[in-house]
C-alpha positions as CSV (number, residue, x, y, z in Angstrom):
1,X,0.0,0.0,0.0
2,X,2.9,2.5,0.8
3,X,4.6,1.3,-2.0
4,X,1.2,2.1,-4.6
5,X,1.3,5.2,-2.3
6,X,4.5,6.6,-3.3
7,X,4.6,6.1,-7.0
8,X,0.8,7.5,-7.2
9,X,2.5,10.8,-5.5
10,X,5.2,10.7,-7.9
11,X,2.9,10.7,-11.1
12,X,0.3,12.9,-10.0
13,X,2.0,15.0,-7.6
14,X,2.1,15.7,-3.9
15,X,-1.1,17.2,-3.7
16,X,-4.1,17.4,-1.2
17,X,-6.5,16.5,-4.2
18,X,-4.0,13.6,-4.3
19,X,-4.3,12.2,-1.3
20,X,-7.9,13.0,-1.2
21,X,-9.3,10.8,-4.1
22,X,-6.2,8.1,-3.6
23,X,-8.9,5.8,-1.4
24,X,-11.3,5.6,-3.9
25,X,-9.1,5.4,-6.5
26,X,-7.3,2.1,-5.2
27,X,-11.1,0.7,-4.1
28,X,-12.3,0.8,-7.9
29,X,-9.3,-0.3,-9.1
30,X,-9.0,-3.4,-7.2
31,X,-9.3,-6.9,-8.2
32,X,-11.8,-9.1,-6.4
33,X,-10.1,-12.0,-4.4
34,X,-11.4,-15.7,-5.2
35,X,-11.6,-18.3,-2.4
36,X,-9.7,-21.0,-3.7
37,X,-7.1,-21.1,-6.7
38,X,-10.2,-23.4,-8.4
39,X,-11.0,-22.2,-12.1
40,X,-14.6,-20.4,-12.1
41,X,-14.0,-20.0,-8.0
42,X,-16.4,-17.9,-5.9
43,X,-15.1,-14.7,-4.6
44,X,-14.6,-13.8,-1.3
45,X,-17.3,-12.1,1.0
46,X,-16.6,-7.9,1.2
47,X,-16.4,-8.9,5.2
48,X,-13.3,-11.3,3.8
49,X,-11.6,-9.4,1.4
50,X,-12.4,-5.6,1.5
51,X,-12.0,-3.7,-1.8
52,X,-10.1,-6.5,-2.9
53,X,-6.5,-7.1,-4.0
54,X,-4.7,-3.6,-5.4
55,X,-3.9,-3.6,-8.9
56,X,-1.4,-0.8,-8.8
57,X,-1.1,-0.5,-12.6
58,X,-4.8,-0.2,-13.3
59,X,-4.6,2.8,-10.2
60,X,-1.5,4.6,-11.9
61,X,-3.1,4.6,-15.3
62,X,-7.0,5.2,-14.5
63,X,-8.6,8.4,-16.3
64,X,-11.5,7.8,-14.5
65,X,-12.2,8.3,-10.8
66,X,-15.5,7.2,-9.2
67,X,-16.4,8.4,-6.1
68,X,-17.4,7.2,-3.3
69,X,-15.8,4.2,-3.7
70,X,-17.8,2.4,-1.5
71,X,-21.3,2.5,-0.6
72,X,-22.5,3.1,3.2
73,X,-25.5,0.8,3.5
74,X,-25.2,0.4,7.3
75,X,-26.4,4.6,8.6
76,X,-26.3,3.4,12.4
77,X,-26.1,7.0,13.0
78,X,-29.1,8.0,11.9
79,X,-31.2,5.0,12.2
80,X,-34.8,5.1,13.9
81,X,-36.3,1.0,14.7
82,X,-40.0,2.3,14.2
């Protein structure tokens, strides 16, 4: 991750809007992680694996950033049991 880290600041520059979309960038950039090294495996729960494995390539070349990266489904802050 430091590593991906470093050469992202290299190409794009040591920037707060840098460091701000870096998250998102390596989340839709990853590569999902399958559960056994069986062809046509299942992949790996998001509790399991997260965002996946980093593909640093695909995050140093992207011309597309979306954001969020990740969708909040669980709002315990503002949830109301009626």
């Amino acid at each position: 991750m430091a590593g991906v880290s470093a050469l992202l600041f290299q190409k794009n520059g040591r920037t707060a809007s840098t460091a701000a979309s870096a998250r998102s960038l390596f989340q839709t950039t990853s590569k999902p992680v399958p559960a056994s090294h069986d062809e046509g495996a299942a992949y790996h729960t998001i509790a399991q694996a997260g965002a996946g494995l980093i593909d640093a390539y695909a995050a140093l070349t992207a011309t597309t950033i979306l954001s969020p990266g990740q969708f909040e489904l669980n709002d315990t802050e503002h949830f109301n049991p009626v």
